[in-house]
N, C-alpha and C positions, 0 to 999 in steps of 0.2 A: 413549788415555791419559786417564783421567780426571783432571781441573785443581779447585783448591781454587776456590773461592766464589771465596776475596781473599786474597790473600799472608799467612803468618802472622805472628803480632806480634813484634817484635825490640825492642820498650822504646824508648826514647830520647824526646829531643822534637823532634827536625824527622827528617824522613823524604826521600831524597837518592834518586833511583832514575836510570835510563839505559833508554832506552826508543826502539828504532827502528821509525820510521812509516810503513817499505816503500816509498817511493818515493809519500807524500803530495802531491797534485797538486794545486792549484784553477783552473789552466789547463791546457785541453783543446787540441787540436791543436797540432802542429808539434813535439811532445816524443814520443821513444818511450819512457816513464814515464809512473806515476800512471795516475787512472782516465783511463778514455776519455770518461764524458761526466757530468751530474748525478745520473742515478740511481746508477754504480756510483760514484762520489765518495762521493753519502751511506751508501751500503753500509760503504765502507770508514772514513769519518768516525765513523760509530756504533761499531763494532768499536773504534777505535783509542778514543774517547772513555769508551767503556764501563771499557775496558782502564787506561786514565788513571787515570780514576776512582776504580777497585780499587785499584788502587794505595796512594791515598793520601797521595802524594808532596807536601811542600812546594816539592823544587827538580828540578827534571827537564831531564837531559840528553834531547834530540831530536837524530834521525839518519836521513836521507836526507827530509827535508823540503824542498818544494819553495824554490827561493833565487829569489825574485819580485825581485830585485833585479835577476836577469838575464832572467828570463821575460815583466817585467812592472813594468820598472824606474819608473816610476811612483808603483808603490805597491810598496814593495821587500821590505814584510814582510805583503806578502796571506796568504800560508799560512798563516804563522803567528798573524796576528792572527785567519783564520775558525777558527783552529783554538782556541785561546784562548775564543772565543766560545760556539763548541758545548761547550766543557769547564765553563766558567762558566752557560753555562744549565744544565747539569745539575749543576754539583754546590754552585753557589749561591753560591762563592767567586770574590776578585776576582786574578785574573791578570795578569800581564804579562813580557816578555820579553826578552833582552837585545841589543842594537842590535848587533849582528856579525853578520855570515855570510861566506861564502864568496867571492869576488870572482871565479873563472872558471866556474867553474862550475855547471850547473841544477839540482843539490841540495846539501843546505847541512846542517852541523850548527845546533845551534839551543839554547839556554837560555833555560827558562820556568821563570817561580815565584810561589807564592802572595804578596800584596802582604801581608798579615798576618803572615808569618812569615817569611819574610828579606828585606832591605835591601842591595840594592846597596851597597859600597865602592868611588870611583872608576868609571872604564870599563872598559870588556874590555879586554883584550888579545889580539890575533893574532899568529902572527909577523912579522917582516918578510919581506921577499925575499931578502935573504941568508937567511935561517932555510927560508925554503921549503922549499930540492933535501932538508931532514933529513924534510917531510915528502910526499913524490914519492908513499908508496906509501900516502897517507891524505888524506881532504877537509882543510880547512884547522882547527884544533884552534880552539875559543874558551875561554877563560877567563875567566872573572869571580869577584873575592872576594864577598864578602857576610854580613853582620852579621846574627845573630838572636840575638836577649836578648844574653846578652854574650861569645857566641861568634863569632870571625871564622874564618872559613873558605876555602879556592878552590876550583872547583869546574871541571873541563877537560873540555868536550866534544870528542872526538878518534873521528875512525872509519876505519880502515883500510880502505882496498877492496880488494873481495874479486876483482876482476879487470883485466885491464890492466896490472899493475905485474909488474918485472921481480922 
């Protein structure tokens, strides 16, 4: 199947896309996920970055990103800030991301966005644990609003897994 250059134009002024990162790793052993070591990391880091890029996205939902929080509790948002990094060196834009993830488990949704063109409102939101059991057969959803020029928005990272669930 032959794939266009770069998505085609749809007008607007901010650009919203949803984008899954296949099981984005940057810790190697002990996960049966992501790559296995550095070389295919940056394999799949380029691809994914490439693919960012085209895009053109100002607010980007992330899905099946590694959750360092529980991998590498330390530094709880490793993935996502090496990945931020490699998107920023190539496309010359300054990034960042929004402070949720997942709490049990080793992939995470994830909200990134151009610092230039939307503004956080307030914090995320998660559900709570009474809200949980409603999402049993999906990673945990984030939320966040956010302001550009003088539109306010929400924006719901949500990913349904595709196995395990009844």
């Amino acid at each position: 199947n032959p794939r266009p250059a770069a998505p085609p134009l749809v007008g607007g002024d901010l650009r919203v896309a949803d984008f899954n990162v296949l099981n984005y790793f940057v810790t190697f052993g002990g996960q049966s996920r992501g790559a296995p070591n550095e070389a295919e990391l940056a394999q799949q880091q380029t691809k994914i970055v490439n693919a960012i890029t085209a895009l053109d996205a100002d607010v980007i939902t992330l899905h099946e990103i590694e959750n360092s929080a529980v991998t590498t509790p330390a530094t709880p948002y490793r993935a996502v800030e090496t990945l931020l990094a490699a998107i920023e060196a190539q496309d010359g834009q300054d990034w960042d991301y929004v402070r949720a993830h997942e709490d049990t488990d080793v992939i995470t949704n994830a909200i990134v966005y151009r610092t230039g063109a939307a503004t956080p409102v307030g914090g995320p939101q998660v559900p709570t644990d009474a809200q949980l059991t409603a999402f049993a057969n999906a990673r945990t959803p984030i939320a966040q609003t956010f302001r550009a020029d003088d539109e306010v928005f929400t924006i719901i990272a949500n990913h349904l897994k595709s196995k395990g669930s009844g």
